[in-house]
C-alpha positions in Angstrom: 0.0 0.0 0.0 1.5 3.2 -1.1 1.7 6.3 1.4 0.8 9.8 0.2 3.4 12.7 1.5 2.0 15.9 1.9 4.4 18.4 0.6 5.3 20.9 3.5 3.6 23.6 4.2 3.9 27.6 3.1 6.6 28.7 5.7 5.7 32.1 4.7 2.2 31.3 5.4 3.4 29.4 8.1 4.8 32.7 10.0 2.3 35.0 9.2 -0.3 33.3 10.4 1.3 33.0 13.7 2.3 36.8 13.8 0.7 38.6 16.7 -1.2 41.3 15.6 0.2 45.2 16.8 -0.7 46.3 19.7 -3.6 49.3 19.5 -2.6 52.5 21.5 -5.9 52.9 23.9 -7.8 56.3 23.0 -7.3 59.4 24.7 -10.3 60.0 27.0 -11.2 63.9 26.7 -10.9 65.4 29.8 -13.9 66.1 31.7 -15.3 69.8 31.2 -15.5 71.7 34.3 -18.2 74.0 34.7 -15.0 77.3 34.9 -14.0 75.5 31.4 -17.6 75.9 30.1 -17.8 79.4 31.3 -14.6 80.4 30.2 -15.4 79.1 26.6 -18.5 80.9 26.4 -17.2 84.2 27.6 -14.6 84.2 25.4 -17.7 83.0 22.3 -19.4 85.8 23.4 -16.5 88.3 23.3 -15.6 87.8 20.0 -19.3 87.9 18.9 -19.8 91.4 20.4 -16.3 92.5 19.1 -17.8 91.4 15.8 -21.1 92.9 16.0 -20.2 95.7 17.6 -18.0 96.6 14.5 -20.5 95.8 12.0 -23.2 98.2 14.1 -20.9 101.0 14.4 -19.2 100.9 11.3 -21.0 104.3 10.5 -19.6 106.5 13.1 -16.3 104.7 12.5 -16.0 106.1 9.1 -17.8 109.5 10.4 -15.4 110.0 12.8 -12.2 109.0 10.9 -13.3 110.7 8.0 -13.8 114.1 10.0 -11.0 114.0 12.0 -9.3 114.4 8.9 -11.0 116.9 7.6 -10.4 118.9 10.6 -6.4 118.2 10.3 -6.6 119.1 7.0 -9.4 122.0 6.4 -8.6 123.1 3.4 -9.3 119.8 1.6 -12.9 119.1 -0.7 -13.5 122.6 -0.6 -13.6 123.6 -4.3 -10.9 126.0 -4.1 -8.4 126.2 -7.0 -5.4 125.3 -5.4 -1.8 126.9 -6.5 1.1 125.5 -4.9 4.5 127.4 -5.6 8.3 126.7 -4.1 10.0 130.5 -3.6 13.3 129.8 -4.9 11.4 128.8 -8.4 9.5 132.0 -8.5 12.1 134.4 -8.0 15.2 134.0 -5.9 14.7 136.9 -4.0 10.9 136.3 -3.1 10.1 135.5 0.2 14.0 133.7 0.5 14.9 136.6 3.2 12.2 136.1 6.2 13.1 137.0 9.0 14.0 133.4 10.9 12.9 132.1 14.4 16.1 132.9 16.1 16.6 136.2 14.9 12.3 136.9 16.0 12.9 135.6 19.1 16.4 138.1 19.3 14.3 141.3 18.4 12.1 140.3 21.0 14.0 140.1 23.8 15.9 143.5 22.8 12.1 145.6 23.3 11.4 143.1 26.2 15.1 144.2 28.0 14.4 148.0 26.6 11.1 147.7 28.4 12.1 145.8 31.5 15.0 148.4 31.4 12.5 151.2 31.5 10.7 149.6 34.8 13.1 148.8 36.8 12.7 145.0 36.1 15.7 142.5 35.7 17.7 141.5 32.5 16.3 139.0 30.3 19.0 136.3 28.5 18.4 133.7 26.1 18.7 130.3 26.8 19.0 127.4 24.8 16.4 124.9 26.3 14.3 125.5 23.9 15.2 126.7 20.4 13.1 129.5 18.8 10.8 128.0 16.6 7.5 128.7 14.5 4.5 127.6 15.6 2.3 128.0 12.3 1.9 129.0 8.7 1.6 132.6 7.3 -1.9 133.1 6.5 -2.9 135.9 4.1 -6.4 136.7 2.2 -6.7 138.5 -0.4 -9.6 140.1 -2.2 -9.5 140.5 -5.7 -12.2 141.8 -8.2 -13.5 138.1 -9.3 -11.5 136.0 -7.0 -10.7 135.5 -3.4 -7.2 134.2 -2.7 -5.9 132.2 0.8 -2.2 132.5 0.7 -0.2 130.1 3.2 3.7 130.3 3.9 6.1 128.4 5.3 8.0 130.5 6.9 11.1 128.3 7.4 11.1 127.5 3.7 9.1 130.4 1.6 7.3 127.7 -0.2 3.3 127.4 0.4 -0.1 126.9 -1.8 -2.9 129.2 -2.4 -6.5 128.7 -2.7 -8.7 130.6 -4.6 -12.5 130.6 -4.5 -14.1 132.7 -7.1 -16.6 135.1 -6.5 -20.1 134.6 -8.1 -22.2 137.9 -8.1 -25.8 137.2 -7.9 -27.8 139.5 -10.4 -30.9 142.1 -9.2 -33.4 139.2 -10.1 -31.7 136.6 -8.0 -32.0 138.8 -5.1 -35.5 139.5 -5.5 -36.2 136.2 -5.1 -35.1 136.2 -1.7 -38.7 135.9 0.6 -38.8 138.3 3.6 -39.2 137.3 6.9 -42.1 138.8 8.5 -40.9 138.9 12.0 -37.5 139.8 11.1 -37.5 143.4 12.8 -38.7 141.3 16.1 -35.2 141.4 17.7 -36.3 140.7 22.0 -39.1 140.6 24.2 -39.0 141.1 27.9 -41.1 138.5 29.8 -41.3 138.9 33.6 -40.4 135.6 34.4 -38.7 132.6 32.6 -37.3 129.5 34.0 -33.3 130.7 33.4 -34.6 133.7 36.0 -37.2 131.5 38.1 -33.6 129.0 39.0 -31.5 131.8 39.4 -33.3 132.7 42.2 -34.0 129.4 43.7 -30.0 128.2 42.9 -28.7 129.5 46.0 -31.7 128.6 48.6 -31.1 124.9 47.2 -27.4 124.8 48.1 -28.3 125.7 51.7 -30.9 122.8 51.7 -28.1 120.3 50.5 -25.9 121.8 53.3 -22.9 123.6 50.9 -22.1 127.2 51.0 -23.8 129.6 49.0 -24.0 132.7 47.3 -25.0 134.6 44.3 -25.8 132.6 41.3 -24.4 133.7 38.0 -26.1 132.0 34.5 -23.4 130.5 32.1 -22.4 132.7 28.7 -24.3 129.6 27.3 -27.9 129.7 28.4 -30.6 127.3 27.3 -32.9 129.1 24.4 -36.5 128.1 23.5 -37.2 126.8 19.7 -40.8 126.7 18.5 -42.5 127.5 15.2 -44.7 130.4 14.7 -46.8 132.0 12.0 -47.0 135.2 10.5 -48.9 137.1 7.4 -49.4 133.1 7.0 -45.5 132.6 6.7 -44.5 129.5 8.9 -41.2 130.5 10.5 -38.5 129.1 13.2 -38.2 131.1 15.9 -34.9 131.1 19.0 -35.8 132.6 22.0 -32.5 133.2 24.5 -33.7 132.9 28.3 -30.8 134.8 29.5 -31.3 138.3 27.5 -34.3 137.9 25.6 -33.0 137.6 22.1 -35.2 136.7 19.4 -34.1 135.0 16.1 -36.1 134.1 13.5 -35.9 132.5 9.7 -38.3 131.6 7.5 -38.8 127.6 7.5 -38.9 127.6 3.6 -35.3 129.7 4.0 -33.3 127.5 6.1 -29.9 127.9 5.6 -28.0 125.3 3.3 -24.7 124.1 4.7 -22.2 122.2 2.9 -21.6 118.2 3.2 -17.9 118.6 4.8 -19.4 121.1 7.0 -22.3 119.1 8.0 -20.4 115.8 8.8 -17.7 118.2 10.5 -20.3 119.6 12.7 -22.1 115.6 13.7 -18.1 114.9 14.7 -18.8 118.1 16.8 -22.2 117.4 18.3 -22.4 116.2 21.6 -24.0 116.7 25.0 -27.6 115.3 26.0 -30.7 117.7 25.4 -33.0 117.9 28.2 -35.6 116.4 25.9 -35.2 112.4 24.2 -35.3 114.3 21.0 -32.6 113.4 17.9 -30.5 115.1 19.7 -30.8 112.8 22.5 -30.1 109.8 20.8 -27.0 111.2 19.0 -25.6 111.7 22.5 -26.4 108.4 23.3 -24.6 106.6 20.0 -20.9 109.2 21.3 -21.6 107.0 24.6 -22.1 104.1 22.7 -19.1 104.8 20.6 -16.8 105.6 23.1 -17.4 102.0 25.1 -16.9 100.4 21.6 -13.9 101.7 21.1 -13.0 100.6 24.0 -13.9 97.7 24.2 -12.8 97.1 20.8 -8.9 97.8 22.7 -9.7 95.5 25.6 -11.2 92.6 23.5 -8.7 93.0 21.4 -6.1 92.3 23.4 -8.1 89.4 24.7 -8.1 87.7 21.7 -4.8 88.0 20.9 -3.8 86.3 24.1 -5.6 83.2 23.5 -3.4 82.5 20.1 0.0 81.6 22.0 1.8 81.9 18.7 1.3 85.5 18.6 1.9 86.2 22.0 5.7 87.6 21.9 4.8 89.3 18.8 2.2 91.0 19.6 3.8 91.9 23.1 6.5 94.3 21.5 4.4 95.6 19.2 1.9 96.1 22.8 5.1 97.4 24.5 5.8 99.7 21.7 2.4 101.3 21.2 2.8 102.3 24.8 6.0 103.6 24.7 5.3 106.1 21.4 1.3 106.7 23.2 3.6 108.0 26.1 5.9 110.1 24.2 3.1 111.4 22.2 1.7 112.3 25.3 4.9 114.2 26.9 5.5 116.0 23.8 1.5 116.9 23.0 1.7 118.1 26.9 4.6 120.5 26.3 3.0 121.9 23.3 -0.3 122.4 24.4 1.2 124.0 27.9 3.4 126.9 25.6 0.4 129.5 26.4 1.5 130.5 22.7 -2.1 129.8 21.2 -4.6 132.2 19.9 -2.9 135.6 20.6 -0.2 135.0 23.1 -0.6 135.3 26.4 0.3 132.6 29.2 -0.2 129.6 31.4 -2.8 128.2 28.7 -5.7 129.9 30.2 -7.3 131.9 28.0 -4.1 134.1 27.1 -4.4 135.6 30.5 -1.0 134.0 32.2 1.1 135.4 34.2 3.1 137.3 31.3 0.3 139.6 31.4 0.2 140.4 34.9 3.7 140.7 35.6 5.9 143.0 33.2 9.2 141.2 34.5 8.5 137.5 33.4 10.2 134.7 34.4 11.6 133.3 30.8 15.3 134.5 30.2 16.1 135.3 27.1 19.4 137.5 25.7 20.1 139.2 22.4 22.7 141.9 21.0 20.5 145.4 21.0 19.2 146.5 17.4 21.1 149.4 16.1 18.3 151.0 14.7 16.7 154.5 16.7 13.1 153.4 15.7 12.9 150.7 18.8 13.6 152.9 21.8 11.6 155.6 20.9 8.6 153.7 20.0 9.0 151.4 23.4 9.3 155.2 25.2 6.6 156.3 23.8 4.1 153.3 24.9 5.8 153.6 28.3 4.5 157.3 28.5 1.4 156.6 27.3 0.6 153.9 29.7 -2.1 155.2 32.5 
């Protein structure tokens, strides 16, 4: 009897099938979500969604504010004017290349300021060099000419500057004609016994002594609340302002109400502020600066915020944090100095009004030192504005 041999098995077969299978790395269990983890999540979800919507809502007064605030660093601009800019040295060589600089200014200065402080009795004045003489603005000219009005600006320092000419358009006898008359323009004031700027006055100072604080004589503001209504006349409807504190009465017909311009009129919502003592449009306008100013700021805050939570950005976006504040801070210093110079709108001192202490006292404190002026015109003029003075 013959035997059968198998023939050996697949040793390749043989192996894998006896291969253990890999090993399977047990899941991650997610970490249990704390109620602080849940809150913190939705905070952060409902930051960003206000920082969003917030942005979207205001968006308006975002670009009415940026958009004015230009406008009121740069007046000049989208007002029709043809403008004509001109360097000095192109025009003619000797135009406007000889101006009289800072320095020497401030030296002429100082030699009537020592003549006069001379004539007093007062101490010498020397020049220091803490603070250079400098200009503080253009030279503004305007010039009327038969068809044209021209505003001239200078630099000073260079000679160079732009003017701006606005035509003159003159409205013929027919065009003038057509102007409607107010009826109760010749109405000017009334006198009414009593009014509600007057009845307070009176009443101001009893209701300090109620609430315990000293008293005294109550003064109204140069700013007194007026009365607006509509009236009729010769069946004209017309807008009329009364002023409580004198009286006044203005009036304009409400089919002649002024135009104004669309710079102007967006200048002037940047401008508009304080609530009215009615919830009139006014109101609400006062109420959307509030709402604009927490944007904003929470616009910085949330900001901020956010950035934190990406970790990438987070030494980044420090520097450029720690370098914001550092220029906001310098800005700051140097806008402080400037604004303190009491050289504004006339002279004058201390940044009060132009009443510092200049005024008061002919000996001021600055020092300040020049060579005299050679000419005879200075000391008689200074003598002669020392006698005249009471």
């Amino acid at each position: 009897m013959a035997t059968t041999i198998d023939p050996p098995a697949d040793t390749d077969q043989t192996i894998s099938s006896t291969t253990v299978p890999p090993a399977t790395k047990p899941k991650r269990k997610p970490k249990k979500k704390t109620l602080a983890g849940k809150m913190g999540r939705s905070t952060l979800m409902m930051i960003r969604r206000v920082h969003l919507y917030s942005g979207i809502f205001m968006f308006p007064w975002v670009l009415l504010y940026g958009f004015t605030g230009w406008f009121f660093n740069h007046p000049r601009m989208f007002t029709g004017d043809q403008v004509t800019a001109f360097v000095a040295a192109d025009v003619d060589s000797d135009l406007l290349g000889n101006l009289p600089t800072a320095a020497e200014t401030a030296q002429s200065v100082v030699d009537e300021m020592n003549l006069e402080s001379f004539m007093i009795g007062g101490p010498e004045i020397s020049l220091t060099q803490s603070r250079q003489p400098r200009f503080t603005g253009f030279l503004s000219y305007t010039v009327n000419a038969d068809k044209s009005t021209h505003q001239v600006s200078i630099n000073p320092v260079t000679g160079n500057g732009e003017i701006r000419t606005s035509f003159v358009t003159v409205d013929s006898d027919a065009e003038q004609q057509e102007l409607k008359p107010n009826p109760i323009a010749a109405i000017r004031s009334v006198n009414l016994p009593t009014n509600a700027l007057s009845d307070a006055q009176d009443q101001v100072p009893v209701l300090l002594e109620k609430l315990g604080l000293e008293s005294g004589e109550a003064f109204s503001g140069r700013r007194s609340a007026s009365v607006v209504f509509s009236a009729e006349a010769d069946g004209v409807p017309c807008i009329v302002t009364y002023s409580l504190a004198g009286g006044g009465i203005s009036s304009l017909r409400e089919d002649e109400r002024p135009t104004i311009e669309t710079k102007s009129f967006l200048q002037r919502l940047h401008l508009a502020r304080m609530y009215s003592p009615d919830y009139d449009i006014r109101w609400v306008w006062a109420l959307l600066v509030d709402a604009m100013f927490v944007s904003m700021v929470f616009w910085g805050i949330s900001g901020l915020f956010m950035w934190w939570q990406v970790k990438r950005t987070r030494i980044l976006g420090g520097g450029v944090l720690v370098a914001s504040v550092v220029f906001a801070a310098i800005m700051a210093i140097g806008m402080h100095d400037q604004l303190t110079l009491g050289s504004g709108r006339g002279g004058g001192g201390g940044g009060r009004g132009g009443r510092g202490s200049a005024a008061a006292e002919p000996a001021a404190e600055s020092s300040l030192n020049v060579a005299p002026k050679t000419t005879l015109s200075a000391p008689v003029k200074s003598s002669v504005a020392i006698l005249a003075r009471p």
